[in-house]
C-alpha positions in Angstrom: -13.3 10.8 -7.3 -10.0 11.9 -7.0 -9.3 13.0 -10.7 -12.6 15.6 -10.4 -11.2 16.9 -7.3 -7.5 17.2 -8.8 -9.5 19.0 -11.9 -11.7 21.3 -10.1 -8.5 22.8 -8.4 -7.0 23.3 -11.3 -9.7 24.7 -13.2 -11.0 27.1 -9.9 -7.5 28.6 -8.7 -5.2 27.8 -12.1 -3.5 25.8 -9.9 0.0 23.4 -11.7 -1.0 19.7 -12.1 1.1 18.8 -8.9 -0.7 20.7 -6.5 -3.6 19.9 -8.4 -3.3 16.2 -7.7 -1.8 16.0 -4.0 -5.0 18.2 -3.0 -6.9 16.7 -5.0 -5.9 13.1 -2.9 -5.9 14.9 0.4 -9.5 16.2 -0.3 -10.9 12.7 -1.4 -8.9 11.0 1.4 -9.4 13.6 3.6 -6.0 13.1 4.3 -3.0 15.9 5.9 -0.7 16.8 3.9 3.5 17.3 4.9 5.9 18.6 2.6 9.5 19.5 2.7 10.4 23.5 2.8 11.7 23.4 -0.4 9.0 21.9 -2.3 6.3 24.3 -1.4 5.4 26.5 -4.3 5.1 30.2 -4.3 1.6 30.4 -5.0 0.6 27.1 -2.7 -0.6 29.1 0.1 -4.4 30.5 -0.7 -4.8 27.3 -3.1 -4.1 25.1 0.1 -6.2 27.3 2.2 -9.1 27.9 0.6 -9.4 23.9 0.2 -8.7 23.6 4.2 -6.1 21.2 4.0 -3.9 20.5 7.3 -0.8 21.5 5.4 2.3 21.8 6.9 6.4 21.5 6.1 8.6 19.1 8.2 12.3 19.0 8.0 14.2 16.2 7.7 
């Protein structure tokens, strides 16, 4: 289920709602995930890794 996924992010690595959710998606869809540069979060990195998510930012 997507929302326990979301929920167990955010409660294991205090992680914002946004991130919270897309990883939570990815991990139930077992889906990559692309952002822009400029909406990756500081603290995104070990959150991402330690879910192992194919994360990576594309320009435009």
């Amino acid at each position: 289920m997507i929302i326990a996924e979301a929920v167990r992010i955010a409660v294991e690595h205090r992680a914002n709602l946004l991130l919270a959710e897309m990883l939570g998606a990815a991990i139930y869809h077992r889906a990559s995930v692309r952002v822009t540069p400029n909406n990756i979060g500081k603290t995104w990195d070990p959150v991402i890794q330690s879910a192992g998510i194919d994360f990576a930012a594309v320009d435009l």
